[in-house]
KEFIVO-351109 format. One record per residue (C-alpha): residue number from 0; z, y, x; residue in one letter. Coordinates in steps of 0.2 Angstrom, whole numbers, plus 5000, padded with zeros to 4 digits. Layout:
// residues N
{NUM,{Z,Y,X},'A'} ...
***
This chain:
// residues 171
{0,{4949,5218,5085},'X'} {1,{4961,5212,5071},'X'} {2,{4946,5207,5059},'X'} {3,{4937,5196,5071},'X'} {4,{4952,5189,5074},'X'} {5,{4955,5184,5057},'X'} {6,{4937,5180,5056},'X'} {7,{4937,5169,5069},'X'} {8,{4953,5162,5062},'X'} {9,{4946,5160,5044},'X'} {10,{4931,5153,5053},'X'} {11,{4940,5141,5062},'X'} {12,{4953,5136,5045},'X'} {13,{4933,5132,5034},'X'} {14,{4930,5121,5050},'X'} {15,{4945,5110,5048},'X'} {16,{4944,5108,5030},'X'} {17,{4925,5103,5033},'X'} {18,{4929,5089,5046},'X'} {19,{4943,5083,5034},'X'} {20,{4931,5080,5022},'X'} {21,{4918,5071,5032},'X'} {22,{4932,5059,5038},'X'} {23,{4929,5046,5027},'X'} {24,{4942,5031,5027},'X'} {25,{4939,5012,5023},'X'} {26,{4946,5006,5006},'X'} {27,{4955,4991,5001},'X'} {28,{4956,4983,4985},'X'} {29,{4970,4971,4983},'X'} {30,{4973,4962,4968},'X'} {31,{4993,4952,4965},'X'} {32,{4995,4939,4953},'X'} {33,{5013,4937,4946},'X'} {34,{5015,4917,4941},'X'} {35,{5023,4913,4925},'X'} {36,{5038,4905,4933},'X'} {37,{5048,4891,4917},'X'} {38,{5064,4895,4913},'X'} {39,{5065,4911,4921},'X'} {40,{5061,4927,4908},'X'} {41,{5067,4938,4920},'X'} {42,{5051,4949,4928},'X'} {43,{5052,4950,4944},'X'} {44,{5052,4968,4958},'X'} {45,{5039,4967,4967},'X'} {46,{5032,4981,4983},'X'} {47,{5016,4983,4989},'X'} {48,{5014,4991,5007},'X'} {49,{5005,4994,5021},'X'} {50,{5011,4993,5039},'X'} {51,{5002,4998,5055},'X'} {52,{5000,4986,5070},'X'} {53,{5017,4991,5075},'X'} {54,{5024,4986,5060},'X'} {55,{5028,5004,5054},'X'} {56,{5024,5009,5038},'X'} {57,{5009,5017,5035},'X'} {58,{5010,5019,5013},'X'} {59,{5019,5011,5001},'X'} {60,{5005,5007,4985},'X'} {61,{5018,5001,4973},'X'} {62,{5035,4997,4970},'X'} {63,{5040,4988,4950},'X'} {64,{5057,4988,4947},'X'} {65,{5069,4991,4932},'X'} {66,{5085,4996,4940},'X'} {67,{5086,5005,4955},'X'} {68,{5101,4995,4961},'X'} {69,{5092,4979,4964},'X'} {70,{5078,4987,4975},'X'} {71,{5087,4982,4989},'X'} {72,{5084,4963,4985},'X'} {73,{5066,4964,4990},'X'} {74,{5072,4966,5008},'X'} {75,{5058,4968,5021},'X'} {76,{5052,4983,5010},'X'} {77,{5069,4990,5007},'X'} {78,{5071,4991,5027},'X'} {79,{5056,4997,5032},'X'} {80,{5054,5010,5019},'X'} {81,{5064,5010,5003},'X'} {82,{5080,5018,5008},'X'} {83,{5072,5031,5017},'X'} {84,{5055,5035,5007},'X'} {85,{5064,5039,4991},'X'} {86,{5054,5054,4989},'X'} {87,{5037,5046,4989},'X'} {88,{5044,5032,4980},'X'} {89,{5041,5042,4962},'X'} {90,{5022,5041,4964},'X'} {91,{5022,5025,4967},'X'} {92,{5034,5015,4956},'X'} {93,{5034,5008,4938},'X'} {94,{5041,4996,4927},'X'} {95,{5040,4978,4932},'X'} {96,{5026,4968,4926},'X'} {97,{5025,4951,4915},'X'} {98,{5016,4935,4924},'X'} {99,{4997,4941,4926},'X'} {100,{4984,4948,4939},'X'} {101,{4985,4967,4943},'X'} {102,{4974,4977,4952},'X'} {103,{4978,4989,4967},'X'} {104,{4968,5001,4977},'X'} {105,{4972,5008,4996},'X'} {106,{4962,5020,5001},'X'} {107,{4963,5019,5021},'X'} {108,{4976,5036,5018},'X'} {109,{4993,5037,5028},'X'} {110,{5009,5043,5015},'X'} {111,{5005,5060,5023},'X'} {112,{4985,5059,5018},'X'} {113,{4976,5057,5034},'X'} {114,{4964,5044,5036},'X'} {115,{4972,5028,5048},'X'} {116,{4963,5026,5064},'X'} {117,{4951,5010,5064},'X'} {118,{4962,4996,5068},'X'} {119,{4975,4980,5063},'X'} {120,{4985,4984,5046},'X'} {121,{4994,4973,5035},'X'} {122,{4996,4972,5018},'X'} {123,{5013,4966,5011},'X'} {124,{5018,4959,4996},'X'} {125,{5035,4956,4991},'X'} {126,{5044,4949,4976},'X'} {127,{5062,4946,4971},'X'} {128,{5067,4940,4953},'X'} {129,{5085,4938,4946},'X'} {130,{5091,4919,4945},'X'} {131,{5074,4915,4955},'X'} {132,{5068,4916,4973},'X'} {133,{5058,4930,4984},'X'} {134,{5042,4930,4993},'X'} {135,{5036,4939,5006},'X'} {136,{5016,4938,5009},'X'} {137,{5011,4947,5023},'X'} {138,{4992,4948,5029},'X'} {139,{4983,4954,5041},'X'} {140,{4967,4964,5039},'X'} {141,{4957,4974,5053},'X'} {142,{4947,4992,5048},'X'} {143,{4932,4992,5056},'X'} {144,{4921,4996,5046},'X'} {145,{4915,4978,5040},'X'} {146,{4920,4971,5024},'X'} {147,{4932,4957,5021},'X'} {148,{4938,4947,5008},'X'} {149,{4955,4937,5010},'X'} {150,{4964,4926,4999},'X'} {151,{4983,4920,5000},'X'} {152,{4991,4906,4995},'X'} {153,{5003,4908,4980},'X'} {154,{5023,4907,4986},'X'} {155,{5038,4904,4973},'X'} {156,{5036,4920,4967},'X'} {157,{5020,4928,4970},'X'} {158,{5004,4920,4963},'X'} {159,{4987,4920,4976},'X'} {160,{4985,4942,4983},'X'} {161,{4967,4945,4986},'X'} {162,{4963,4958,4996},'X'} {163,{4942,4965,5001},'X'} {164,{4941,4978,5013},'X'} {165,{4926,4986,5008},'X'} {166,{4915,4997,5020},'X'} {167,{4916,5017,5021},'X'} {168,{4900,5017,5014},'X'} {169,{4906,5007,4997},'X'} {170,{4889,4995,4999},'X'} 
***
């Protein structure tokens, strides 16, 4: 009796790992662009995130910053998750970046590595710089399978973000 219990439960363990792998989630590409603001050499913090339809927070993609103190200062991100994801944030952050484009990657994954239901998401950009302003972009993107390719208008201190949502199937 207790081996085809464990059996069945080994069984029923290869199962589960088998329909996690078939679950497949959309990815999304989002590329920032940092503008080279005059008389300003500071580089700015930015945070890239991901919030659900509820605004929670689904992953936080990045985080640039050079001091930990002035984290706070990018403040939709520092409420919503930064004070209380500081154990995720180590896989995510790095040094802040000099004016350019870089390139980012979601990969439909929740912080916990479950593929998000199909549905409203949006991607959040923020960026604060010493002696300069901050910027918040915050846009909207629907999983649904279907590709879409979104472009932002650039704020004081973030260039244009563009984001594709590309299909499951990556065609």
């Amino acid at each position: 009796m207790k081996r085809r219990i464990a059996v069945l439960g080994m069984a029923l363990v290869g199962a589960a790992l088998m329909n996690s792998a078939l679950v497949q989630a959309q990815p999304v590409e989002i590329a920032v662009t940092l503008p080279e603001i005059p008389n300003n050499s500071y580089r700015p913090y930015v945070s890239v995130w991901i919030e659900d339809a509820n605004d929670d927070v689904v992953a936080t993609l990045a985080v640039w910053s050079k001091e930990p103190d002035w984290l706070k200062d990018m403040r939709r991100w520092w409420r919503k998750a930064g004070r209380y994801d500081q154990g995720d944030l180590d896989s995510v952050s790095g040094a802040t970046r000099k004016p350019g484009r870089y390139s980012l990657s979601w990969n439909g994954m929740d912080a916990a590595g479950n593929a998000v239901a199909p549905g409203t998401y949006v991607v959040n950009v923020e960026a604060a710089r010493e002696h300069g302003g901050r910027s918040l972009v915050r846009q909207e993107i629907t999983l649904n399978d279907e590709e879409q390719h979104l472009i932002t208008a650039p704020q004081e201190e973030l260039g244009e973000i563009e984001i594709s949502v590309k299909s499951k199937s990556g065609e």
